[in-house]
Every structure is written in C-alpha cells, then in structure tokens.
VEXTI-859513 format. One record per atom (N, C-alpha, C): residue number from 1; atom name; residue in one letter; x, y, z. Coordinates in nm, 3 decimals, always signed. Each point is the difference from the previous one (the first is absolute). Last residue first. Layout:
<NUM; 'CA'; 'A'; <X; Y; Z>>
...
This chain:
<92; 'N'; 'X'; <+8.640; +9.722; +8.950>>
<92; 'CA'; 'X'; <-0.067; +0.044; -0.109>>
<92; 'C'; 'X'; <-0.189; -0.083; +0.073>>
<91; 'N'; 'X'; <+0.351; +0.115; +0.406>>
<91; 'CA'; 'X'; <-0.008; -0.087; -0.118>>
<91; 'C'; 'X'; <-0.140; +0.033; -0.119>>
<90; 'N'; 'X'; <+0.363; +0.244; +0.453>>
<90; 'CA'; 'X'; <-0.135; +0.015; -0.094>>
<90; 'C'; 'X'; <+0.040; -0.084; -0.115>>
<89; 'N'; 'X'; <+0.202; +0.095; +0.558>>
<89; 'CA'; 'X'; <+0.044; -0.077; -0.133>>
<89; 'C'; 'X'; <-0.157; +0.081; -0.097>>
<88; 'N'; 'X'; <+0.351; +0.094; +0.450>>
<88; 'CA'; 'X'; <-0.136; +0.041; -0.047>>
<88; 'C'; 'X'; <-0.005; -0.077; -0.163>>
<87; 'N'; 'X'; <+0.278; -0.050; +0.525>>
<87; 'CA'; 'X'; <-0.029; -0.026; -0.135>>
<87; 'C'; 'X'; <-0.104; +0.060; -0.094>>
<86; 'N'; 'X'; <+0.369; +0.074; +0.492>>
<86; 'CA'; 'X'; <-0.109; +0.017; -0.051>>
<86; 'C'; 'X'; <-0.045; -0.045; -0.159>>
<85; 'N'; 'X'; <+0.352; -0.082; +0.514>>
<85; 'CA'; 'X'; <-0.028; +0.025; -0.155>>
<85; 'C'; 'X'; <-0.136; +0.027; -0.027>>
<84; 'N'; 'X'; <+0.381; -0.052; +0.455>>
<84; 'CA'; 'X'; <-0.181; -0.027; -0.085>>
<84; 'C'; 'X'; <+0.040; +0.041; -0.123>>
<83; 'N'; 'X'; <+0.354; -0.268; +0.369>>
<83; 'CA'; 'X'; <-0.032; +0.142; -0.133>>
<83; 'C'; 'X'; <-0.161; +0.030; -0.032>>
<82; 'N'; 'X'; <+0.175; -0.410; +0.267>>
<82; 'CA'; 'X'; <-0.098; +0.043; +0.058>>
<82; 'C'; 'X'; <-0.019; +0.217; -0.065>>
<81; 'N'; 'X'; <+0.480; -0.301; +0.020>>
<81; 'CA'; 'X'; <-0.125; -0.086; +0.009>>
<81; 'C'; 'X'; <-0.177; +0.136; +0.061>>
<80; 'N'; 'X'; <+0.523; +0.121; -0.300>>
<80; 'CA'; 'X'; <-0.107; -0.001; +0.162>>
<80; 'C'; 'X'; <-0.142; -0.076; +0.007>>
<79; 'N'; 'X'; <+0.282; +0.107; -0.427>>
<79; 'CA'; 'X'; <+0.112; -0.071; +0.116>>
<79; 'C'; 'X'; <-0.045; -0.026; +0.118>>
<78; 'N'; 'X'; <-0.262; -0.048; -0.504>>
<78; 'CA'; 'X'; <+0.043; +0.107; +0.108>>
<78; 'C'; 'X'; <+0.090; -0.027; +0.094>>
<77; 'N'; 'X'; <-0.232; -0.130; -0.522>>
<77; 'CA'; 'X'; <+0.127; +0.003; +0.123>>
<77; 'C'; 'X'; <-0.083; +0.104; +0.080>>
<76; 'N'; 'X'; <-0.284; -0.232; -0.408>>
<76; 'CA'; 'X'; <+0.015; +0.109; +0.077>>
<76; 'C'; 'X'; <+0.127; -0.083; +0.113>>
<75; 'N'; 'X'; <-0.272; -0.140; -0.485>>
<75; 'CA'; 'X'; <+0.102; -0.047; +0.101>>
<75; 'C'; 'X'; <+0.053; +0.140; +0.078>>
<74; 'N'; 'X'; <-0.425; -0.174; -0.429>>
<74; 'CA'; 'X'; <+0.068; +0.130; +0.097>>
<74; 'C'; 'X'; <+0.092; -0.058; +0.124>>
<73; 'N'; 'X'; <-0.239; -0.259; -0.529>>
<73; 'CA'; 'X'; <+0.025; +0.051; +0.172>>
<73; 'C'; 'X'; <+0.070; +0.110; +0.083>>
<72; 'N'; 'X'; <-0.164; +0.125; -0.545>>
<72; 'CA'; 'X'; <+0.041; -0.142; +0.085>>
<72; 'C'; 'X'; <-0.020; +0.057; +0.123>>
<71; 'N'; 'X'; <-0.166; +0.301; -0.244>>
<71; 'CA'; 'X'; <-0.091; -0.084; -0.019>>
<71; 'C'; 'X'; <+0.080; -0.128; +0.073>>
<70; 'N'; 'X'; <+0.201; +0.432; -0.080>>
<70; 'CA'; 'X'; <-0.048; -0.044; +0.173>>
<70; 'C'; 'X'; <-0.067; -0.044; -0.047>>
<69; 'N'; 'X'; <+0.280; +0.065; -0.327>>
<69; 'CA'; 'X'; <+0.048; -0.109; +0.075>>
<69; 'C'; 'X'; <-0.113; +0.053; +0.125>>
<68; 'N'; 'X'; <+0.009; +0.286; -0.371>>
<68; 'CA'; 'X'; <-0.091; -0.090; +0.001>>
<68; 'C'; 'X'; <+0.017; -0.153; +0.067>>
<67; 'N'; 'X'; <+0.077; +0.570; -0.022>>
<67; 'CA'; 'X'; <+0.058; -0.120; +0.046>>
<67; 'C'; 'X'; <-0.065; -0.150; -0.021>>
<66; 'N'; 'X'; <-0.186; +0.391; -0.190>>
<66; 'CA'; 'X'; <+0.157; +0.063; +0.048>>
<66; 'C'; 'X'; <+0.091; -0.086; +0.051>>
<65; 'N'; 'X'; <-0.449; -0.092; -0.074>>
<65; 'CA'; 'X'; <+0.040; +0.072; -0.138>>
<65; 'C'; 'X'; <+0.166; +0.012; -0.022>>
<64; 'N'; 'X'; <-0.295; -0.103; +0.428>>
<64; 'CA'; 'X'; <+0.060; -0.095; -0.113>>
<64; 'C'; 'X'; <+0.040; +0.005; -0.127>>
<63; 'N'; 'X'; <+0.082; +0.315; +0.449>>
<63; 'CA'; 'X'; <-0.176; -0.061; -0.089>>
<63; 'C'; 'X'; <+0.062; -0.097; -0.088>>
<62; 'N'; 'X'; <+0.196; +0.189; +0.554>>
<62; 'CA'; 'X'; <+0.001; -0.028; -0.185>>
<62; 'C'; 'X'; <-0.104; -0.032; -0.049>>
<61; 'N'; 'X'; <+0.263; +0.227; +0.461>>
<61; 'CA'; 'X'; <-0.122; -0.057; -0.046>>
<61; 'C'; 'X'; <+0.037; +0.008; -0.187>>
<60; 'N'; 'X'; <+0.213; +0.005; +0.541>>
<60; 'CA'; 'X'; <+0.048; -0.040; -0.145>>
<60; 'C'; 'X'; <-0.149; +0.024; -0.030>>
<59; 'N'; 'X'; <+0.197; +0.253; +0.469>>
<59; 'CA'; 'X'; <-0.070; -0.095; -0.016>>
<59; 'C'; 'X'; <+0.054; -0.011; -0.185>>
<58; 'N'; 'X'; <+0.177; +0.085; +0.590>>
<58; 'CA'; 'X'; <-0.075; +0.044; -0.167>>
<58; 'C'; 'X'; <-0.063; -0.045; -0.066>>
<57; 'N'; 'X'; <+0.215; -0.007; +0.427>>
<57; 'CA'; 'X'; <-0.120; +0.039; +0.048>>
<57; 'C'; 'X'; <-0.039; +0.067; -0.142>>
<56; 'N'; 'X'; <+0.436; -0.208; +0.007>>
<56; 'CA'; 'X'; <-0.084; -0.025; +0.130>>
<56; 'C'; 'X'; <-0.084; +0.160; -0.001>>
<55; 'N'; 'X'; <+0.131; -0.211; -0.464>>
<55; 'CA'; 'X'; <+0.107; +0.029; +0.053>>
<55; 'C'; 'X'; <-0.134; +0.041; +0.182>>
<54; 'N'; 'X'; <+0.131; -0.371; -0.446>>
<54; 'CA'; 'X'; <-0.144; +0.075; +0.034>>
<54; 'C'; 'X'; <+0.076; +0.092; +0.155>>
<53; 'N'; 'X'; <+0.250; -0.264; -0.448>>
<53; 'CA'; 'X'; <+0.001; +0.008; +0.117>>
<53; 'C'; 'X'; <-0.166; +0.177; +0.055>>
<52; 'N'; 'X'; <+0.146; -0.442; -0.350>>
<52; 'CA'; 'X'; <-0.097; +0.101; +0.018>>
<52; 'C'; 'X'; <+0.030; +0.035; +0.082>>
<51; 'N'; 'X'; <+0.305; -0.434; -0.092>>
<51; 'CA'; 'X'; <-0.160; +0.094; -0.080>>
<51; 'C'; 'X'; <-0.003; +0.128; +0.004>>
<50; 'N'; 'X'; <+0.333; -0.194; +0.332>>
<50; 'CA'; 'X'; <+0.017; -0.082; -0.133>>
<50; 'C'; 'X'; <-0.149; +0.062; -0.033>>
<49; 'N'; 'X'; <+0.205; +0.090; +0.339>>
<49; 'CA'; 'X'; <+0.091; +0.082; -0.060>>
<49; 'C'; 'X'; <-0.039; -0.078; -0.099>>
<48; 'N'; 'X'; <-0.155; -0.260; +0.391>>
<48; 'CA'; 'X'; <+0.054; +0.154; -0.029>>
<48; 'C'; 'X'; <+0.046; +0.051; -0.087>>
<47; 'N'; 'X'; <-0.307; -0.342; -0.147>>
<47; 'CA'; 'X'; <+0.110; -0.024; +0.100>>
<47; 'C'; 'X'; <+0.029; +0.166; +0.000>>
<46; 'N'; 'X'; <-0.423; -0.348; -0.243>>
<46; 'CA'; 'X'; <+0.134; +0.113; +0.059>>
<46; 'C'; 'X'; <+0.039; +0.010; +0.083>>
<45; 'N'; 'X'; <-0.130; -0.409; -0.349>>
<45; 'CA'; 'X'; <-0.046; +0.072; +0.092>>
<45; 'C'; 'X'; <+0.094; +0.139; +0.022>>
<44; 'N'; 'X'; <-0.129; -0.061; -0.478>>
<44; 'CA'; 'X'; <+0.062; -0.092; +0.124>>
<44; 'C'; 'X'; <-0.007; +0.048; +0.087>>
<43; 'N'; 'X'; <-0.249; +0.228; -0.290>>
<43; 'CA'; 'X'; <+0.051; -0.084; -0.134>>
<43; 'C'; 'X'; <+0.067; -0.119; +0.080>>
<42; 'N'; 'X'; <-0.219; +0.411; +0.159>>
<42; 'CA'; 'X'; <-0.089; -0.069; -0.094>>
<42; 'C'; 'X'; <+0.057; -0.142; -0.017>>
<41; 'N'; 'X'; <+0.117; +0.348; +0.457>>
<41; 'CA'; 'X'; <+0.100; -0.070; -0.101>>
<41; 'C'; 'X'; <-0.147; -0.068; -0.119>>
<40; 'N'; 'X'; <+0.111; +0.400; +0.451>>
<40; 'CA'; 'X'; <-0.058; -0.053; -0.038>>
<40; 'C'; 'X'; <+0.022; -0.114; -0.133>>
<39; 'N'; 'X'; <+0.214; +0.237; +0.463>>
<39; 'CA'; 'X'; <-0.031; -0.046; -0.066>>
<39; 'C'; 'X'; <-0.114; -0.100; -0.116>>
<38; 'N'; 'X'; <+0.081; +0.437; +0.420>>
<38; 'CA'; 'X'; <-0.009; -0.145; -0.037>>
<38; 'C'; 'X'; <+0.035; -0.027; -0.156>>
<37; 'N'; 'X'; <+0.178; +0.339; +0.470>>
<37; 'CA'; 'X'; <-0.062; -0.015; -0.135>>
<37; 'C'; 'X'; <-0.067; -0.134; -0.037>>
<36; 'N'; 'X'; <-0.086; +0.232; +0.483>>
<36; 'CA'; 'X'; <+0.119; -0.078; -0.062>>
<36; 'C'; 'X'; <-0.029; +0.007; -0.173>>
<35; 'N'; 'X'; <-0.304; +0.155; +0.363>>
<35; 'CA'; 'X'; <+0.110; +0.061; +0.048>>
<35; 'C'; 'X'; <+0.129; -0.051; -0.082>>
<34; 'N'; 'X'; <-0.547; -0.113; -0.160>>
<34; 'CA'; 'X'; <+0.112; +0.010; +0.089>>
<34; 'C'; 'X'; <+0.084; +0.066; +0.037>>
<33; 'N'; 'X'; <-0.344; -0.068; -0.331>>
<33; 'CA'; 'X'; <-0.069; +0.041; +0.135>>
<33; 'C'; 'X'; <+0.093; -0.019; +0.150>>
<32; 'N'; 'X'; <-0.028; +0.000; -0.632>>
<32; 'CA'; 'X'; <+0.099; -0.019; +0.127>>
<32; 'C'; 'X'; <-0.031; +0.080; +0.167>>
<31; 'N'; 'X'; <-0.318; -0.183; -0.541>>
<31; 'CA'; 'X'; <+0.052; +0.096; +0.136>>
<31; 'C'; 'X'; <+0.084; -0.023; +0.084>>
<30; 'N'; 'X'; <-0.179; -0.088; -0.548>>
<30; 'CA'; 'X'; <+0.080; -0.051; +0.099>>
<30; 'C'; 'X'; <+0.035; +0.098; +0.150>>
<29; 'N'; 'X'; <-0.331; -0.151; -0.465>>
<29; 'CA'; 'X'; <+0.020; +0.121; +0.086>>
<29; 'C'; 'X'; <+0.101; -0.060; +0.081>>
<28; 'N'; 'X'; <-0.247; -0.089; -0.483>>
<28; 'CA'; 'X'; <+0.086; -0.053; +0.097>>
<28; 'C'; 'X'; <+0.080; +0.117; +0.080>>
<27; 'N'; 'X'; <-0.391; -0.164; -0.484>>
<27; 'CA'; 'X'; <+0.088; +0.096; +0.134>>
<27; 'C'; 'X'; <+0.060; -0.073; +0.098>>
<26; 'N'; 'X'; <-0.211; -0.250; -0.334>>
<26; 'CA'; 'X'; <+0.074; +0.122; -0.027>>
<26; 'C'; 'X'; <+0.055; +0.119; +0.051>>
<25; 'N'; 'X'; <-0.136; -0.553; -0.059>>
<25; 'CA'; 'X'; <+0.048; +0.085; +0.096>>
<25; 'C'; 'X'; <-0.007; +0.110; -0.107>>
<24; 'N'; 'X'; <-0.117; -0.429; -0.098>>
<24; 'CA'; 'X'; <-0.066; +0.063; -0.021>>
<24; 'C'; 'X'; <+0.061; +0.124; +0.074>>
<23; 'N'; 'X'; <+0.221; -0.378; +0.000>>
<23; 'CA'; 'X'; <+0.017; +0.050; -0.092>>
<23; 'C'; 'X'; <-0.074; +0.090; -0.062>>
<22; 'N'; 'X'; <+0.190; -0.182; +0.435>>
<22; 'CA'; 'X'; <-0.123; +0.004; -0.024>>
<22; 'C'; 'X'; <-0.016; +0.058; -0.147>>
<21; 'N'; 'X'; <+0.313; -0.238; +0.471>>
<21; 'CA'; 'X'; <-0.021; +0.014; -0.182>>
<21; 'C'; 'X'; <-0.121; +0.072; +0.007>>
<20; 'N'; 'X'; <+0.161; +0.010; +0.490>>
<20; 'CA'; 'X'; <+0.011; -0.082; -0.113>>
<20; 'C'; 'X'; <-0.082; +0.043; -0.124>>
<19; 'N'; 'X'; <+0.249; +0.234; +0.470>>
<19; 'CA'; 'X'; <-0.157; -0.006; -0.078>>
<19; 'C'; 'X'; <+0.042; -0.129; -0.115>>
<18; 'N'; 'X'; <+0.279; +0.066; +0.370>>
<18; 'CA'; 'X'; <-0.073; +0.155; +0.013>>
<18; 'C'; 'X'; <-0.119; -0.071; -0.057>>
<17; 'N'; 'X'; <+0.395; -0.321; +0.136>>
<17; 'CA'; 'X'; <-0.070; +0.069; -0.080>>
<17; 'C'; 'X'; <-0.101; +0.101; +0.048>>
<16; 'N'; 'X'; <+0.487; -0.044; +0.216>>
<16; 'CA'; 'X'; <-0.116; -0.053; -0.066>>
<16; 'C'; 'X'; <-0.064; +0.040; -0.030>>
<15; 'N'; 'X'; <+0.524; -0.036; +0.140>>
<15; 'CA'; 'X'; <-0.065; +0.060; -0.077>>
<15; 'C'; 'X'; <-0.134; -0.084; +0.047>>
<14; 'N'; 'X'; <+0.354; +0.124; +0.387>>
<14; 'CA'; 'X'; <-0.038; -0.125; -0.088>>
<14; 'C'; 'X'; <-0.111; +0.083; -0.109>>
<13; 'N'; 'X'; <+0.228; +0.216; +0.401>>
<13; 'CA'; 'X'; <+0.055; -0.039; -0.102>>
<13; 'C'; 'X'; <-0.016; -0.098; -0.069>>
<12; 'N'; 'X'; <-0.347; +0.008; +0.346>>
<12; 'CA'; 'X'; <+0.096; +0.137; -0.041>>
<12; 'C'; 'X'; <+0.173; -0.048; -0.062>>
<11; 'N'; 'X'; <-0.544; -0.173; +0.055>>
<11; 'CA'; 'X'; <+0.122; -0.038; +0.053>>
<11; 'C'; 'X'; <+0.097; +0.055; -0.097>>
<10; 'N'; 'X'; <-0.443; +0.151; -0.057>>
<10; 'CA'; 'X'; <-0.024; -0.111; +0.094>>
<10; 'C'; 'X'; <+0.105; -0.075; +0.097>>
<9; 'N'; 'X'; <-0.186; +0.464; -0.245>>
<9; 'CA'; 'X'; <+0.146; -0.076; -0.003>>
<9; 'C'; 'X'; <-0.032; -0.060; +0.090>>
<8; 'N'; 'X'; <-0.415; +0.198; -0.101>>
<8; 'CA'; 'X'; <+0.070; +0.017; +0.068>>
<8; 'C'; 'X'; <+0.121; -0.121; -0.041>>
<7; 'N'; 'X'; <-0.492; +0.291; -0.169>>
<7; 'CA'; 'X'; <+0.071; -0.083; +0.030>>
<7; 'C'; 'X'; <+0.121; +0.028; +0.064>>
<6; 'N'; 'X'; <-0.465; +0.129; -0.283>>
<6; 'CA'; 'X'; <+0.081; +0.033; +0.096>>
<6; 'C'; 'X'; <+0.090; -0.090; +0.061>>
<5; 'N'; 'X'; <-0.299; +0.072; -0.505>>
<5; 'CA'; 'X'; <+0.014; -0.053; +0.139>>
<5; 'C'; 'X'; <+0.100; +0.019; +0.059>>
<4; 'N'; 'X'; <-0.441; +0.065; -0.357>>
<4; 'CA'; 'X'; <+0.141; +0.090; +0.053>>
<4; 'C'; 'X'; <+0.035; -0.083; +0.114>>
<3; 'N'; 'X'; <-0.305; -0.007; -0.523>>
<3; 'CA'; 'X'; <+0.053; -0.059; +0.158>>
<3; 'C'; 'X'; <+0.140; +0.094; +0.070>>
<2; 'N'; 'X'; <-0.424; +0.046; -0.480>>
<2; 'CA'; 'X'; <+0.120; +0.060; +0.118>>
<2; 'C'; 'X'; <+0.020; -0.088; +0.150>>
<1; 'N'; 'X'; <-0.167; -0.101; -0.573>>
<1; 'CA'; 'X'; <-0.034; -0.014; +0.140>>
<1; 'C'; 'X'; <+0.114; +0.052; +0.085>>
C-alpha cells in the first residue's frame, strides 16, 4: 500500500517522529522541500549532524533490500520551525 505524506518541522531544533514502525515497509522516499538541510535518523532521534543528512531541496530514497532499517520509526531534525518535507512510503 502507497501512502504519501507531507509535512512540516513542527518545532525547530527539536527531533520528531516522521513515521512509525512498520515492518511491512519497503520503500521509502524522503523529500527535502526546504531551503535548509534535514536530518533524518532509523535507530535514535536526530539531530543535526546526527543520521542522514537530507540536503535543502533533495531528496533519500531506499528499498528494503538495501536498507532494511526503514521498517523502524523515522526521527526527522530540522532547525526551522515550519521546513516542509515530503514522505513516500510502500508496504508489502
């Protein structure tokens, strides 16, 4: 099943969650719809300079073959309250 969702750094330098668990996941899209980089983190939350850095106006994408941590939760940084982002997920 394909979900996609749009969103926004709710409060800027603070990590939160993006997406939670799903162990059926296999794709995973990540969009940076901002002017700033972000962070993305599987494993703890993130922090600048800590995970994935997603760079302003780029984007991550993985399959599960290749990565098989985007079945855990997802923890997204940003420093600017109100960053957009973009998600594209696909579960088995």
């Amino acid at each position: 099943m394909r979900e996609q969702i749009n969103d926004t750094i709710t409060a800027g330098g603070t990590a939160q969650e993006a997406l939670t668990a799903e162990p059926y996941r296999k794709y995973l899209l990540v969009q940076n719809n901002s002017d700033e980089a972000l962070w993305i983190n599987f494993q703890d939350e993130a922090d600048e300079d800590v995970g994935i850095k997603i760079a302003a106006g780029g984007s991550g994408e993985w399959e599960y073959e290749t990565m098989p941590q985007i079945v855990n939760a997802m923890s997204i940084f940003g420093a600017t309250t109100g960053s957009k982002f973009g998600i594209t997920t696909d579960s088995k």
